[in-house]
ZAMARGU-4260 file (C-alpha; in steps of 0.2 Angstrom, whole numbers, plus 5000, padded with zeros to 4 digits):
<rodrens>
0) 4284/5300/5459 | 4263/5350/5444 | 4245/5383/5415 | 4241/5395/5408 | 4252/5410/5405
5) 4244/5427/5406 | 4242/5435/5390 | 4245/5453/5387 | 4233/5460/5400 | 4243/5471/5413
10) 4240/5461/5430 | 4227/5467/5442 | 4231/5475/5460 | 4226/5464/5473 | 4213/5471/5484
15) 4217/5472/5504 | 4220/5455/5511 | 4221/5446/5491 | 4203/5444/5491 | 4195/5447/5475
20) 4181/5462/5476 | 4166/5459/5469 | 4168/5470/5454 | 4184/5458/5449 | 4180/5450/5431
25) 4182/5431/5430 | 4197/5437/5419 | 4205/5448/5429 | 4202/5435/5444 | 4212/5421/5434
30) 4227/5434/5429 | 4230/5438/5446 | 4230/5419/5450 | 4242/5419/5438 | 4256/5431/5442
35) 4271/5422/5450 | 4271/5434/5465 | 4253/5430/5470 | 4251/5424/5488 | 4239/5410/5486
40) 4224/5406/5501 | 4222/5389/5501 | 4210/5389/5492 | 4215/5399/5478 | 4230/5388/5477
45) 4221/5372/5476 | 4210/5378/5462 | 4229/5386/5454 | 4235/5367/5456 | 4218/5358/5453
50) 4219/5368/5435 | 4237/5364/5432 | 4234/5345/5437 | 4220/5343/5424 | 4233/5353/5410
55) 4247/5342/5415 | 4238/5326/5416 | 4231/5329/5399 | 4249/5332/5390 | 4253/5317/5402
60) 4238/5309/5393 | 4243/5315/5376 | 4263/5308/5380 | 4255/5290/5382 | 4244/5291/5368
65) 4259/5297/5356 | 4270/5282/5364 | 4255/5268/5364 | 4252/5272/5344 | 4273/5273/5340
70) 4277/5259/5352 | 4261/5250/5356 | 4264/5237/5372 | 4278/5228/5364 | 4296/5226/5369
75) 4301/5243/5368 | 4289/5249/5380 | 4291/5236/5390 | 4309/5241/5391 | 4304/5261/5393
80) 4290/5260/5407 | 4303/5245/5416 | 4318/5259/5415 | 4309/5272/5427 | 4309/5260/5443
85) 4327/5260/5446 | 4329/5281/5444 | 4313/5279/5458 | 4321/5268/5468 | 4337/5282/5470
90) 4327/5295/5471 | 4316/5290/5483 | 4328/5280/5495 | 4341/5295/5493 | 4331/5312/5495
95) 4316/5303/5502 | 4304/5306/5486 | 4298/5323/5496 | 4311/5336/5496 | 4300/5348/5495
100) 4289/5341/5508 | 4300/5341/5519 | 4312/5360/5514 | 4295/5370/5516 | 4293/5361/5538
105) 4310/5370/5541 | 4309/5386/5527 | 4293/5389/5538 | 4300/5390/5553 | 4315/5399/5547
110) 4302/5410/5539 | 4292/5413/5558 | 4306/5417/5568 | 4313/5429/5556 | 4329/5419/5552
115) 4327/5420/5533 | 4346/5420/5529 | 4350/5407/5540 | 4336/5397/5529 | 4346/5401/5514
120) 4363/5396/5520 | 4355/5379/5525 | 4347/5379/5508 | 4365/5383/5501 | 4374/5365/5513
125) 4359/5353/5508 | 4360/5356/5489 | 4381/5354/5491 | 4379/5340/5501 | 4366/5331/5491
130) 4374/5334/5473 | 4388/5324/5482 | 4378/5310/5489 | 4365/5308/5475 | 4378/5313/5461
135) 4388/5298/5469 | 4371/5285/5470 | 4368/5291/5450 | 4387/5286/5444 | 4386/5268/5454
140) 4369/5264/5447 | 4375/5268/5429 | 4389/5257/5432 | 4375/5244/5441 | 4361/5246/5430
145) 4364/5227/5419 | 4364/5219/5437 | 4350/5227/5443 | 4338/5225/5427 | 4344/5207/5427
150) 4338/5203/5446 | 4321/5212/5444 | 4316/5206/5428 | 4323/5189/5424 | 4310/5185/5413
155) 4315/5199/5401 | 4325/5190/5387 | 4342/5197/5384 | 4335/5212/5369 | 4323/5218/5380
160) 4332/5217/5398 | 4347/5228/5383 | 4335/5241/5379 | 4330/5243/5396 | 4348/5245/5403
165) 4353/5258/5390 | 4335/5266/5393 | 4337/5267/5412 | 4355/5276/5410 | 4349/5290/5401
170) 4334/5293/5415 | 4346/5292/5430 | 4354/5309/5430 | 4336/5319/5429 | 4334/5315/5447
175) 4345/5325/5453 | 4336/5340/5444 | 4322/5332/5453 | 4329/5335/5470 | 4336/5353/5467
180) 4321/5359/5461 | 4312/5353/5475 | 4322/5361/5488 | 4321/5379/5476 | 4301/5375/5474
185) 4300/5376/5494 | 4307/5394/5493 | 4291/5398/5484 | 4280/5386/5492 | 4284/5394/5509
190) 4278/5411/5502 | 4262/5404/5495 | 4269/5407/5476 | 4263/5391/5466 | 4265/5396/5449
195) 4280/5388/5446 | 4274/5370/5452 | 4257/5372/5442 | 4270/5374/5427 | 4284/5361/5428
200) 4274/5346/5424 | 4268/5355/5409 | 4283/5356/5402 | 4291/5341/5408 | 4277/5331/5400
205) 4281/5343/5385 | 4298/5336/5384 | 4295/5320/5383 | 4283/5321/5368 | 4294/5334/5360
210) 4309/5322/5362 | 4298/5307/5354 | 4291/5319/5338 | 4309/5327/5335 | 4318/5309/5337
215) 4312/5293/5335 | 4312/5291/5318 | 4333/5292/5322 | 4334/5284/5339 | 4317/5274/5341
220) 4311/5272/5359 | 4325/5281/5368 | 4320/5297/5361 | 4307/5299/5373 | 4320/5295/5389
225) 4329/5309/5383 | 4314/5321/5379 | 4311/5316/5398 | 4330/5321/5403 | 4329/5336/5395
230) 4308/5339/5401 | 4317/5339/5420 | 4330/5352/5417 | 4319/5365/5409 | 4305/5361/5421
235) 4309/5354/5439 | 4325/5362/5439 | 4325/5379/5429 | 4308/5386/5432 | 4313/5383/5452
240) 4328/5389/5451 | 4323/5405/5442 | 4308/5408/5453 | 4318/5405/5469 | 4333/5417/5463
245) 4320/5430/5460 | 4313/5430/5476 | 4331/5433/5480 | 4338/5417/5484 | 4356/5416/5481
250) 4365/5397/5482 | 4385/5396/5488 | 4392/5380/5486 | 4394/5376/5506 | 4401/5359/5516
255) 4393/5361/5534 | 4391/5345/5544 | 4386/5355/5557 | 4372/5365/5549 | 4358/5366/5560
260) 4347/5366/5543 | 4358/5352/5538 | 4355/5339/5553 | 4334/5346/5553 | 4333/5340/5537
265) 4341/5324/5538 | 4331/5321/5555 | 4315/5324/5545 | 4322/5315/5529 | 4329/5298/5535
270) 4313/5291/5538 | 4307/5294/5523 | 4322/5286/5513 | 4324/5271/5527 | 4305/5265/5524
275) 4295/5261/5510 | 4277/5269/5508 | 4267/5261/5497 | 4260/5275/5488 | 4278/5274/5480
280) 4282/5254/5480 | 4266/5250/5473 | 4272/5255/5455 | 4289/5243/5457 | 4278/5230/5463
285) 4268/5229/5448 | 4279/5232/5438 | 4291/5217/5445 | 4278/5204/5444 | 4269/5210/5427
290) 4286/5209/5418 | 4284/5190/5418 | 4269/5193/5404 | 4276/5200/5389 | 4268/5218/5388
295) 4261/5217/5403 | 4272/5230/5413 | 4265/5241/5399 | 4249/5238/5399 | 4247/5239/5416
300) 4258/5257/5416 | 4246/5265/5405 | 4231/5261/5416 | 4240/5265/5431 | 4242/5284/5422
305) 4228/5285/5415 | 4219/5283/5433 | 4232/5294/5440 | 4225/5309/5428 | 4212/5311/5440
310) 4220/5307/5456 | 4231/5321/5454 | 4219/5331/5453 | 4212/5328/5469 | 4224/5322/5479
315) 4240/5330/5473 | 4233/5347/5469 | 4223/5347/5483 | 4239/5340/5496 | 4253/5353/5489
320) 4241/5366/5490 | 4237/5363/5510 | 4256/5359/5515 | 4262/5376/5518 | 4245/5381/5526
325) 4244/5363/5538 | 4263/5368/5542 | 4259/5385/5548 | 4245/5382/5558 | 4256/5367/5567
330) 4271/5381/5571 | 4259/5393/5577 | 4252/5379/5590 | 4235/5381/5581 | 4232/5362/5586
335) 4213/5363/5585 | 4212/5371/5570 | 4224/5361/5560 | 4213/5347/5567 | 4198/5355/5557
340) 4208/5359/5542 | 4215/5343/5539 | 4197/5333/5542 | 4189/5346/5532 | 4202/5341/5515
345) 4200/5324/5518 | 4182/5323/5519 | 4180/5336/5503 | 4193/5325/5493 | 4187/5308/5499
350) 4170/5311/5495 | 4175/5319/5476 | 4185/5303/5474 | 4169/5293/5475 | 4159/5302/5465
355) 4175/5304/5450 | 4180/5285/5452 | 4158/5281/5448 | 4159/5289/5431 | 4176/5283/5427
360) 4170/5266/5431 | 4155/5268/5421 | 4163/5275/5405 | 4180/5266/5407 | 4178/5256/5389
365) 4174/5270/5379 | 4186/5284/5388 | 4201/5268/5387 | 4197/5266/5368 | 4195/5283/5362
370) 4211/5289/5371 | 4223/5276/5368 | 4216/5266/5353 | 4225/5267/5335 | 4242/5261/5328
375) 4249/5247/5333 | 4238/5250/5352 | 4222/5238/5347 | 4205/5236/5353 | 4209/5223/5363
380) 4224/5230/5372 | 4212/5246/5375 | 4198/5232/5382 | 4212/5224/5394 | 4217/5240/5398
385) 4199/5247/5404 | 4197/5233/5413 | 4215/5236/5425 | 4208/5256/5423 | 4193/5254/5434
390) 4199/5243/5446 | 4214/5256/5449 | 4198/5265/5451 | 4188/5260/5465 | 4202/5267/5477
395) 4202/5283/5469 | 4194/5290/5485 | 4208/5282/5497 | 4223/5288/5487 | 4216/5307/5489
400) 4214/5304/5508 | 4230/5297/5513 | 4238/5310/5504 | 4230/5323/5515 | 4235/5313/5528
405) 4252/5313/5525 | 4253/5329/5523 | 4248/5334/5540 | 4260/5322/5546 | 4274/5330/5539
410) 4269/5347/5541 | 4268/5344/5560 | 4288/5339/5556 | 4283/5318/5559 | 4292/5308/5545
415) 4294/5293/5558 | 4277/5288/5560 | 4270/5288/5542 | 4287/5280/5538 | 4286/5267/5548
420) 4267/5263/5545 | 4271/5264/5528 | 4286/5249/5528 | 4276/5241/5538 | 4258/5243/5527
425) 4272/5237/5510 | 4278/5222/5520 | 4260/5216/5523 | 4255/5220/5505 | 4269/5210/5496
430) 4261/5193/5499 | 4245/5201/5494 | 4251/5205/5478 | 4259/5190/5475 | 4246/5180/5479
435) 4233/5187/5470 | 4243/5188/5454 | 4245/5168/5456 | 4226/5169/5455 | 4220/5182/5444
440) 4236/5187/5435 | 4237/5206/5430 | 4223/5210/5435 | 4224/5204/5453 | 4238/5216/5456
445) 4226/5228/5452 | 4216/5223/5463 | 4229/5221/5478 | 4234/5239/5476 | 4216/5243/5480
450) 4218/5232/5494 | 4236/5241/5499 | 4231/5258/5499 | 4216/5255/5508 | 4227/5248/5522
455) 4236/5266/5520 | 4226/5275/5523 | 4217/5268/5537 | 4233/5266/5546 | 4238/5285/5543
460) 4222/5288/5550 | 4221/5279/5564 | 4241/5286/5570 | 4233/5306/5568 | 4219/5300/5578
465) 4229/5289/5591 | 4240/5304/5593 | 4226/5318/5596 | 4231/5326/5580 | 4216/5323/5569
470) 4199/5314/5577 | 4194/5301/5564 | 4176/5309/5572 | 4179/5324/5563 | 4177/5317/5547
475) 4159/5319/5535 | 4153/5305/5536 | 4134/5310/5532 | 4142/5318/5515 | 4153/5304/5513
480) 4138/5290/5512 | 4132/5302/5503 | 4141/5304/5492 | 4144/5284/5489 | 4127/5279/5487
485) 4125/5295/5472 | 4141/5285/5464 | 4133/5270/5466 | 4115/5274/5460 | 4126/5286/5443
490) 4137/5272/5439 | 4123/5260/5439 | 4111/5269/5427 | 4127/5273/5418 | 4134/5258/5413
495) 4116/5249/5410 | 4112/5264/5397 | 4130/5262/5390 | 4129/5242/5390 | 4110/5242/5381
500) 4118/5255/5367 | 4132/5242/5363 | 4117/5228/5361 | 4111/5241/5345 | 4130/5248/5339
505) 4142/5233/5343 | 4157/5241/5333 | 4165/5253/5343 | 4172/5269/5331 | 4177/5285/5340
510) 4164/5292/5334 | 4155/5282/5344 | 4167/5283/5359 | 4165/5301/5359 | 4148/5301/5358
515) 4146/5287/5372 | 4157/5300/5383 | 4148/5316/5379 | 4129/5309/5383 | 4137/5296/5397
520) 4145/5314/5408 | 4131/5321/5407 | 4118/5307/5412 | 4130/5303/5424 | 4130/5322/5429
525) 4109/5324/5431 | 4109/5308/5442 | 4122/5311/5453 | 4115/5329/5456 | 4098/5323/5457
530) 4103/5311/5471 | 4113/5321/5479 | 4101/5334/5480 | 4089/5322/5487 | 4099/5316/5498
535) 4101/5334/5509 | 4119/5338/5501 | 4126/5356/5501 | 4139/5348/5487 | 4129/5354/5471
540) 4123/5371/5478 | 4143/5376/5484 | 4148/5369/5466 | 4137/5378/5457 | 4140/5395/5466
545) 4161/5389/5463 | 4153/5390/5444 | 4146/5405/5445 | 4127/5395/5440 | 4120/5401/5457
</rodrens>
């Protein structure tokens, strides 16, 4: 279930082999980040995406904040946050939830054996043949939306489980933009161009809150599933679409059974919509068993986003940037280097996720109040909701890994194995869940997703290893302790520092909140350097020469 524009500069001539020359400015360095026909290393393209992640999670922050002070964690949120599960549910089953995962395994091969227009015309068949099948799957579930909103919520009563059908019928058709304008982002993903997926979320997440400001006063809550509608056309859809037809991509409406595009894209996709992965289930979960508290599907969305800010970051930016680079080294038989590569992310995003997930731990009630309390959100949802906020936390590390590690599964063209490790990680997890809601309420799903993803990840990384595709020994695992005592140490000082200040100023304002932020990042900062440092690790000396500081 991704930002800046250049200004008026012209754009800079890249030197021999796209490396910047050391006479580049920081300026003239970003710009030509910047320009759509850029071909990205990877780690220029992480840092592209890691940039966009951060803008997009913050207008994704800003679109919760306007939704918690308009609608609060009543019924019509409820309603709203219930209404995306089924739009998932067909989008995932249907097109896998990864269609641009899986276009870019066979646009790359295409792409290396020179057989670019037989790429296109397969391109051309799967769109046809998915606007049929998916277009078919959107009509019935409009027609069975009342039924399905009635059999996983019962407990909504009759106005809410209302809302939430009308809600859930406006969402549906913005999947299919979804799946189109993954297939035409592969086309430029397969040619190292990222610009256009560092600027869809933006204005996706635009849409929505343009939709809410422009309507709700008319319309109330359903404003902002049309803003989201509208967000997916111009975004997802449009910006691929445009960026694909540049690079002189044409589609024709083709029916081809027999494509050999076709039938490689099915193989690669059928696992994917056949099993469940619980990266993708672990939101319907929660969702299904908090409904039975009023607000708390609510609640717990907004803490579940607000922890996805930073995951996305890590993991997503960090994952969609290394695909086409993971695939190419797998089609060119470079097995040992792909080995390297993939250990080498996962180690770099793991150990960042345990360092992020320390000060968002530390600083979770002050950064929960400042962004999300005012109108009808109180202080004591923002308290409930910093409390579900750090415990999605503590796996910040996990979600980042696993994402790499899918990743090199698909782009060594295996859907079958994570699919299956995935179904079978969800099945075990269920009683999990409900169990530990039965004992803790909503916080114990919190709690059992931790659990869930941990299982993940240590299953997807035990299948690479089992298979001779990526040795669990070549894993960090100095940097990662590492990196997880420096947390630890931080997080601890941290909160003590933050929880003796509350003793003195007991009334939180967002003065205060700010304040608490500001001097907390950057205690936190000193003492996670300091520790690092001591402890032998290269982390602040690369980060500060990334900076510029060294």
């Amino acid at each position: 279930m991704a930002n800046t524009i250049p200004g008026n500069t012209p754009p800079v001539p890249a030197p021999p082999g796209g490396a910047a020359t050391a006479s580049s400015s920081p300026v003239a360095r970003a710009l030509r980040l910047l320009r759509p026909s850029h071909s990205h290393t990877a780690y220029t393209a992480t840092v592209l995406l890691m940039v966009s992640a951060v803008l997009s999670r913050f207008m994704g922050l800003v679109r919760v904040k306007y939704t918690t002070e308009v609608f609060g964690r009543g019924m019509e949120a409820d309603a709203l946050n219930a209404a995306f599960v089924l739009p998932d549910m067909i989008s995932y089953f249907l097109v896998g939830g990864a269609a641009s995962i899986t276009f870019v395994t066979i646009l790359t091969r295409y792409r290396d054996t020179g057989r670019e227009a037989q790429g296109e015309r397969s391109l051309s068949v799967i769109l046809t043949t998915m606007a049929l099948v998916l277009g078919s799957a959107i009509l019935f579930a409009e027609i069975a939306a009342p039924w399905f909103v009635a059999a996983y919520y019962p407990r909504f009563d009759p106005g809410k489980a209302a809302l939430c059908v009308r809600l859930t019928r406006i969402l549906l058709p913005a999947q299919f933009c979804f799946f189109a304008g993954g297939v035409f982002g592969a086309v430029l993903l397969v040619r190292k161009q990222f610009y256009a997926q560092a600027v869809t979320p933006l204005i996706y997440n635009l849409g929505t809150i343009v939709g809410g400001v422009l309507l709700a006063r008319h319309i109330g809550v359903s404003s902002l599933a049309i803003g989201t509608v509208a967000g997916a056309i111009l975004g997802p859809f449009l910006i691929n679409a445009a960026g694909a037809y540049k690079n002189g991509t044409r589609f024709t409406p083709i029916l081809d059974w027999h494509d050999e595009g076709l039938r490689e894209w099915v193989r690669l996709s059928v696992p994917l919509m056949v099993g469940v992965s619980l990266v993708t289930a672990d939101n319907w979960i929660i969702a299904h068993f908090a409904s039975a508290t009023d607000g708390g599907v609510s609640i717990m969305t907004y803490a579940k986003q607000l922890f996805t800010a930073p995951m996305a970051v890590l993991a997503q930016a960090a994952g969609a940037a290394s695909m086409p680079f993971f695939a190419k080294l797998w089609a060119q038989d470079k097995h040992y280097e792909f080995a390297t590569e993939v250990a080498d992310s996962v180690s770099r995003v793991a150990a960042l996720g345990l360092l992020a997930a320390s000060g968002m731990i530390a600083l979770a009630p002050a950064l929960v109040d400042l962004l999300l309390r005012g109108g009808r959100y109180t202080a004591a949802d923002t308290a409930q909701t910093a409390i579900y906020f750090s415990l999605f936390s503590i796996s910040l590390g996990l979600w980042s890994a696993q994402a790499i590690y899918a990743r090199a599964f698909y782009a060594a063209g295996n859907t079958l194995a994570p699919m299956v490790a995935g179904t079978v990680i969800t099945v075990i997890s269920l009683p999990i869940y409900a169990a530990l809601y039965r004992l803790q309420g909503t916080s114990g799903l919190a709690i059992a997703s931790d659990i869930g993803i941990a299982l993940q990840t240590l299953s997807l990384a035990f299948l690479l290893h089992q298979r001779r595709m990526v040795s669990l020994a070549g894993l960090d695992y100095r940097e990662l302790g590492r990196c997880l005592t420096a947390g630890l140490v931080s997080a601890t000082a941290v909160w003590l520092a933050v929880a003796g200040l509350g003793r003195f100023v007991p009334t939180h304002t967002r003065w205060m909140d700010a304040a608490i932020l500001v001097t907390g990042s950057a205690l936190w900062l000193l003492i996670t350097g300091f520790v690092l440092q001591s402890l032998g690790s290269a982390l602040p000396s690369v980060a500060g020469k990334r900076l510029g500081l060294r």
